[in-house]
C-alpha positions, 0 to 999 in steps of 0.5 A, spaced: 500 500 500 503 507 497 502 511 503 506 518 502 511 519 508 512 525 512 516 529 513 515 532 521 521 536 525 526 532 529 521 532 535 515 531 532 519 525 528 521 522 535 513 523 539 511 519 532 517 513 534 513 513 540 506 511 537 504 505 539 499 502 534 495 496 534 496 490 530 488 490 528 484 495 527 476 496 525 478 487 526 483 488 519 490 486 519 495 491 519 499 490 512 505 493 510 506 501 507 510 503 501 515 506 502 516 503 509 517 508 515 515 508 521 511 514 520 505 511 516 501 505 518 496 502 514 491 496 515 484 492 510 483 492 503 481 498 502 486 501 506 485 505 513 492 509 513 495 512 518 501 518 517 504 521 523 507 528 523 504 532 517 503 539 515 497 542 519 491 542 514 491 548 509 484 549 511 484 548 519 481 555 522 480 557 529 472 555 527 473 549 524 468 544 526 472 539 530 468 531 532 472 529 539 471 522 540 474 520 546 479 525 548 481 526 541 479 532 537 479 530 529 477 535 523 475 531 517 476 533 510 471 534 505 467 537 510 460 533 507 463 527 507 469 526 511 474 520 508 481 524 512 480 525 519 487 529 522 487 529 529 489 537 532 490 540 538 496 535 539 504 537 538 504 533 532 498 532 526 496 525 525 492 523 519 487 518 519 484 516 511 478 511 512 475 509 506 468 509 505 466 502 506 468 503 513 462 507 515 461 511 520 469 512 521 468 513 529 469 506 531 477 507 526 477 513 530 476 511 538 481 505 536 487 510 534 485 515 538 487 511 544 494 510 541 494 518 539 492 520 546 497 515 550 503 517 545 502 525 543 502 531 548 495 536 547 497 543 545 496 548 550 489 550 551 485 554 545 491 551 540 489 546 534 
């Protein structure tokens, strides 16, 4: 499965080395990326896949709507129908892309959230 990698600063790489990520998802197996990196993640055909430490999304604003599942704020993009969900108001952006043979993506998002919330530090309050 190609998953771009990204390219986070050196702290954001280290809290991302740090993501300890479950093995099944959604009960998919986890499959192997490509190219390889311990900054993307993938799981199922069609694949959910994860990408630790990308840019903050172009069209993120303060008044944005945002769904919080179990702690984790995600901002969803396309905003009708959301298929990536990047978790904010983190010291590092983690993008989630569930296809939609998924829906609803929240039961994706509460398994992830967990490993994001017990691995990447909240922003200060008021940040995303």
């Amino acid at each position: 499965m190609r998953v771009p990698v990204p390219a986070p600063d050196a702290a954001g790489a280290r809290l991302c080395a740090g993501l300890r990520l479950p093995e099944k998802v959604h009960g998919l197996e986890r499959r192997d990326t490509d190219p390889e990196s311990p900054l993307t993640a993938a799981w199922g055909s069609p694949a959910i896949a994860l990408r630790c430490g990308v840019p903050r999304p172009a069209a993120l604003v303060p008044t944005s709507q945002l769904v919080t599942v179990n702690g984790v704020d995600w901002f969803g993009q396309p905003a009708d129908r959301p298929v990536t969900f990047t978790a904010v108001a983190r010291q590092v952006y983690v993008e989630v892309t569930v296809p939609p043979k998924y829906s609803p993506p929240g039961d994706v998002l509460v398994e992830l959230g967990a490993a994001i919330s017990a691995t990447i530090p909240k922003k200060p309050e008021g940040q995303i």
